[in-house]
C-alpha positions in Angstrom: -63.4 -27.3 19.6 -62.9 -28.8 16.3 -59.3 -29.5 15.0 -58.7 -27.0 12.2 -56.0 -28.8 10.4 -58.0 -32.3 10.8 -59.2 -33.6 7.6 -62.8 -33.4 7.7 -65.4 -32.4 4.5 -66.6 -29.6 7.0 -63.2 -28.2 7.2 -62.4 -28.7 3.4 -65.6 -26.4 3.0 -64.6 -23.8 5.6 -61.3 -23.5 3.9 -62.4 -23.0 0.0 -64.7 -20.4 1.5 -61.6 -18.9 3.1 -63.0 -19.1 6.5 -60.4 -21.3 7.6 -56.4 -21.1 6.9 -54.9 -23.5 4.2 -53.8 -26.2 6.0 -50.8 -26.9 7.1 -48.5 -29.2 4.9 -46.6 -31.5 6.5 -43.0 -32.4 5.7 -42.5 -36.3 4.9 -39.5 -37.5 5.4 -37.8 -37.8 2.2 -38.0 -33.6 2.5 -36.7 -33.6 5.7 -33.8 -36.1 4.3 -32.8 -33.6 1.6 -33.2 -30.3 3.1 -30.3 -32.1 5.7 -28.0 -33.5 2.8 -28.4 -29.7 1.4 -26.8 -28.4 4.5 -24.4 -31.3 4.8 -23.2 -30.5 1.0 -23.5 -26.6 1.6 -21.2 -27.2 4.4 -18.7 -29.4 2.9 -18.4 -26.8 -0.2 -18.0 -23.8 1.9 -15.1 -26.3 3.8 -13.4 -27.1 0.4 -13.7 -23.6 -0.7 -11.1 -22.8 2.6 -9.2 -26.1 2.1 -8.5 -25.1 -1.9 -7.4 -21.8 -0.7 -4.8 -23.1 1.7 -1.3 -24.5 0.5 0.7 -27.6 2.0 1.8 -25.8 5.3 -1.4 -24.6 5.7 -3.1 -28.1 5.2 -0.6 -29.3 7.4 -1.6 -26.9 10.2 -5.2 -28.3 9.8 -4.4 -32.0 11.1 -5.1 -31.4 14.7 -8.4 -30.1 14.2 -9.9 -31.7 10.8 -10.4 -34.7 9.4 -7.2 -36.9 8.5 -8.9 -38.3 5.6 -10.4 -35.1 4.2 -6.9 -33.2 4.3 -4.9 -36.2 3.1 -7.0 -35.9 -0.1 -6.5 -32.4 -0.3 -3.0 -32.8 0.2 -2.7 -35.0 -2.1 -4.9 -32.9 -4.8 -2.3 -29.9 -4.4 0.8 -32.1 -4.5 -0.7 -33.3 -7.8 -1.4 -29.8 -9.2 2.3 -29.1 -8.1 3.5 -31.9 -10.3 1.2 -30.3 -13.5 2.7 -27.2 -12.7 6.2 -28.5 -12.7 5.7 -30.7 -16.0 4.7 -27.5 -17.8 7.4 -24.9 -19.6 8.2 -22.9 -17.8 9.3 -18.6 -19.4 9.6 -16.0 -17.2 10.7 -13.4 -19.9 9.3 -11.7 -23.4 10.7 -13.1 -26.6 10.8 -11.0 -29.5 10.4 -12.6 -33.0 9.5 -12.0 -36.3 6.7 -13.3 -39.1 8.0 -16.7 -39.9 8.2 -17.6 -36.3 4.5 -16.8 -35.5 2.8 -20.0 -36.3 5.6 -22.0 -34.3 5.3 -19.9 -31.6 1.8 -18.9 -31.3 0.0 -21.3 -33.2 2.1 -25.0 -32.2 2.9 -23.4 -28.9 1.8 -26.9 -27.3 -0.9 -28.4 -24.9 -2.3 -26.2 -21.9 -0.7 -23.0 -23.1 -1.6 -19.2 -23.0 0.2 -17.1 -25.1 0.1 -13.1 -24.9 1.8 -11.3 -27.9 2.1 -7.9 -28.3 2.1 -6.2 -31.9 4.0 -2.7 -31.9 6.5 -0.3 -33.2 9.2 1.6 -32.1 8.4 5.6 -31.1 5.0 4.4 -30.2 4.6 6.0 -26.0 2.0 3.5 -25.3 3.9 0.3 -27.1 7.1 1.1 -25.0 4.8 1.5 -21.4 3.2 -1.7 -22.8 6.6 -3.8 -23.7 7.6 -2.6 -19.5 4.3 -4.4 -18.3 5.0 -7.2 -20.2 8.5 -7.8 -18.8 7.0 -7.4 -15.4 4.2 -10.1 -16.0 6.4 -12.3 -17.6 8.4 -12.9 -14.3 5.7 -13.3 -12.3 3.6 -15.3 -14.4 6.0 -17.8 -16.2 4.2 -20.5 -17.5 2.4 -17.5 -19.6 4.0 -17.2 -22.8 5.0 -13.6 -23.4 5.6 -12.8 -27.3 6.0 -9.4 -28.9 6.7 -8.5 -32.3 7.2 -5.5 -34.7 3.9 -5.1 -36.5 5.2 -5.1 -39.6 7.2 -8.3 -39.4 4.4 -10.5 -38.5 1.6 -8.6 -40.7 3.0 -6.7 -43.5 0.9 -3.2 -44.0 -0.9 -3.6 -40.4 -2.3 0.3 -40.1 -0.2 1.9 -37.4 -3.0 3.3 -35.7 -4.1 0.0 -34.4 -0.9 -0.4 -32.1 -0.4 -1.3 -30.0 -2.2 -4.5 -30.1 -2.3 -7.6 -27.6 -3.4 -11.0 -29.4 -4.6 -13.7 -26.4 -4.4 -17.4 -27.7 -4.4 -20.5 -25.8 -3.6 -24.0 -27.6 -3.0 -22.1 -30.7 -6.7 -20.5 -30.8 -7.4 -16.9 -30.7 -9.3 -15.9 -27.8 -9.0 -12.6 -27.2 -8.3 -9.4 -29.1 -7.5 -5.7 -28.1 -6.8 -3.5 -31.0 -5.5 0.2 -30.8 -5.2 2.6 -27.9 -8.6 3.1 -26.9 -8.8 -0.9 -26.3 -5.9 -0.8 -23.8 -6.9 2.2 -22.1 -4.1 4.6 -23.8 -1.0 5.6 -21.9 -3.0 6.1 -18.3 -3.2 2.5 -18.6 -1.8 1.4 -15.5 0.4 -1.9 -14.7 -2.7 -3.5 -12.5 -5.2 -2.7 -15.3 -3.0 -4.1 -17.9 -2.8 -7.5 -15.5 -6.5 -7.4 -14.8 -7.5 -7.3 -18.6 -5.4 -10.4 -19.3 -6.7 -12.0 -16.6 -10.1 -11.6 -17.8 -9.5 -13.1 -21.0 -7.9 -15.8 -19.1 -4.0 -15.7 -20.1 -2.7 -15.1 -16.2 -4.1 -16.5 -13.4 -4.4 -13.0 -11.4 -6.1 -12.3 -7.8 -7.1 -8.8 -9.2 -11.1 -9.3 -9.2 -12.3 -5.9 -10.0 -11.4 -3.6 -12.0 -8.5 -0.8 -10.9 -9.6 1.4 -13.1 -13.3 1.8 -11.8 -11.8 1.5 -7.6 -9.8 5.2 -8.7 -12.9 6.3 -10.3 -14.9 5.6 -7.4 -12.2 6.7 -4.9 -12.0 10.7 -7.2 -15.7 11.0 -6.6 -15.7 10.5 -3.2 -12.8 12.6 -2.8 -14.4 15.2 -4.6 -17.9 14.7 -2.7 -16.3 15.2 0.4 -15.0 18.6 -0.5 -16.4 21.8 0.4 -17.6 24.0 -2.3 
């Protein structure tokens, strides 16, 4: 019987016709090449994805059973970022100031810097719950800078019903904006929301991925679908 995949005029004829399957294509060996350097670089990004997520006594744990060379880089790669981290200012708290200290503060406030500054005014429930989260957030992001200010002092006439307001800026640039109640959720606005919003505009470098507010929305209608009416 004849060879279907052999390359023949006959068989070229059979297959425009349809009468034969499309021959099959061989794989040369550059494609065989780079369909293993794909899983060799799939594979080494998956490993540096666990490696980057480890710290030093984690890496160190990792000898025994991985490569010395791989987790000596890594080691030194974290020990570096620990030096970064270390050279930077370092806050932990919420300064209060006033009009004329804005540009130094916000505008010069230096290389690699995220500043968060909230606008607001005394009697305001939401600028009081707001000024809480920020002294919480401070502490446990300190190399954040945390700025608030009465409204007023910074922008004379600023309407009152856009407060409270949060003003994002990193290297002196404006980045992000949220203006009024309805921007920051109003007073149901919870501490995790508040952290996950400035991590979105990338002022803290938060593990909240998704968004609180839309896990207790999706946890009340299953609550309410499993009820009984």
């Amino acid at each position: 019987m004849q060879n279907p995949n052999e390359d023949t005029e006959w068989n070229d004829v059979l297959r425009a016709k349809g009468i034969l399957p499309p021959k099959e294509k061989e794989i040369s060996e550059a494609e065989i090449v780079n369909m293993i350097e794909q899983t060799i670089q799939a594979k080494q990004a998956e490993k540096e994805k666990q490696l980057s997520e480890l710290d030093l006594d984690g890496l160190d744990e990792l000898e025994d059973s991985e490569d010395e060379a791989v987790i000596e880089q890594y080691r030194q790669r974290r020990i570096a970022e620990l030096k970064r981290l270390a050279e930077k200012p370092r806050f932990g708290g919420v300064q209060e100031i006033s009009g004329q200290d804005y540009v130094q503060e916000v505008n010069k406030a230096g290389e690699g810097i995220w500043v968060v500054i909230h606008l607001y005014k005394q009697g305001i429930q939401q600028c009081a719950l707001i000024n809480q989260y920020m002294n919480q957030l401070a502490s446990k992001f300190p190399y954040t800078k945390f700025l608030k200010a009465i409204a007023q002092t910074c922008i004379p006439n600023f309407p009152e019903k856009n407060l409270p307001s949060i003003f994002v800026y990193f290297e002196g640039d404006l980045k992000k904006q949220f203006v009024g109640p309805h921007e920051l959720r109003g007073t149901a606005l919870t501490l995790e929301e508040f952290e996950y919003i400035l991590g979105q505009a990338g002022a803290v470098n938060t593990k909240i991925e998704e968004d609180p507010k839309q896990r207790i929305k999706d946890k009340l209608f299953t609550d309410l679908g499993s009820n009984d009416w």
